[in-house]
Structures are given as C-alpha cells and as structure tokens.
VEXKOLMI-742230 format. One record per residue (C-alpha): residue in one letter; chain; x, y, z. Coordinates in steps of 0.001 Angstrom, whole numbers, plus 500000, padded with zeros to 6 digits. Layout:
N
["A","A",[X,Y,Z]]
...
END
This chain:
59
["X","A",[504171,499835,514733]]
["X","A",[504563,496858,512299]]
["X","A",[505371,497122,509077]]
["X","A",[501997,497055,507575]]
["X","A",[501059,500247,509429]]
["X","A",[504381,501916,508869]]
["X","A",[503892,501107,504825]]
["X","A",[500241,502156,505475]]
["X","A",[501240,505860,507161]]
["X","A",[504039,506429,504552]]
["X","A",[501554,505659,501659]]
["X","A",[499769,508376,503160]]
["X","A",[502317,511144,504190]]
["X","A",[503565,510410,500220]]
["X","A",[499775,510742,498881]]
["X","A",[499832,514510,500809]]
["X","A",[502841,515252,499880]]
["X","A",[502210,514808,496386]]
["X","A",[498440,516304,496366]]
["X","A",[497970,519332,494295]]
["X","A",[494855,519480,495997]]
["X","A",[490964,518918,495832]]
["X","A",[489724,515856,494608]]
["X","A",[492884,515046,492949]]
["X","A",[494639,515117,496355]]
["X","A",[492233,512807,497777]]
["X","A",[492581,510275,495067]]
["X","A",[496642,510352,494950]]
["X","A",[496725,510261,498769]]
["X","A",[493876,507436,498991]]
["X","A",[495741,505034,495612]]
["X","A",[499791,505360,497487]]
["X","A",[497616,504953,500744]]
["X","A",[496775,501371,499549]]
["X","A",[499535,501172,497804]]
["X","A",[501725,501290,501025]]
["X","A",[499127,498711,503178]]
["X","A",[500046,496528,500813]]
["X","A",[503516,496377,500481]]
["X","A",[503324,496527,504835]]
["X","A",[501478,493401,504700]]
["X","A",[503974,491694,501852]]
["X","A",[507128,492880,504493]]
["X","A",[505114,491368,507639]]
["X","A",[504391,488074,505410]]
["X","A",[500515,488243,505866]]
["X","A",[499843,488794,502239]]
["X","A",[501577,485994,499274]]
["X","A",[502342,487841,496087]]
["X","A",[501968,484484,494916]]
["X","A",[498474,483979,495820]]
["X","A",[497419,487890,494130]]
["X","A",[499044,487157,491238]]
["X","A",[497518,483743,490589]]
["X","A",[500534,481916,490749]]
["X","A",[499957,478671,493367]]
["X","A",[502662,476911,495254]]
["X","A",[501629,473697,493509]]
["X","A",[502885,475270,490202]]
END
C-alpha cells in the first residue's frame, strides 16, 4: 500500500470510528475519508500544497 491509500483507509477507519451514526456517520466518515486521500497524496508527492493553495513556484 502507498501512502495515499494508507492516508485514504485511515481517513476512513477514523470517519467510523467517530460516527454517531445515520447520516451524520456517513458525512464524518466520507469528509476525514478525503481528508486522509489527501494528505496520502501530499506524503507520496503527487499532490503540491503549493499549487492548491495558489501559491506558484515562480513566486
């Protein structure tokens, strides 16, 4: 697993353990769900925090 599914599966595994349940559940596990993909992708270097944030390298 690389780090962008590792951040991915412990967004989710957070997101359940934190669900109350119903809807609610769905939306906690679903927002740290992303929440982990992207910090995976920022530790495997496929995603610039730079670039999100609107900050350009010729800055």
């Amino acid at each position: 697993m690389n780090g962008t599914q590792t951040g991915a599966l412990a967004g989710l595994i957070l997101g359940l353990a934190a669900a109350a349940g119903g809807f609610t559940g769905f939306l906690i596990a679903l927002v740290l769900g992303a929440i982990g993909l992207v910090v995976g992708r920022v530790l495997d270097g496929d995603l610039d925090v730079g670039d999100v944030l609107g900050r350009g390298k010729d800055r």
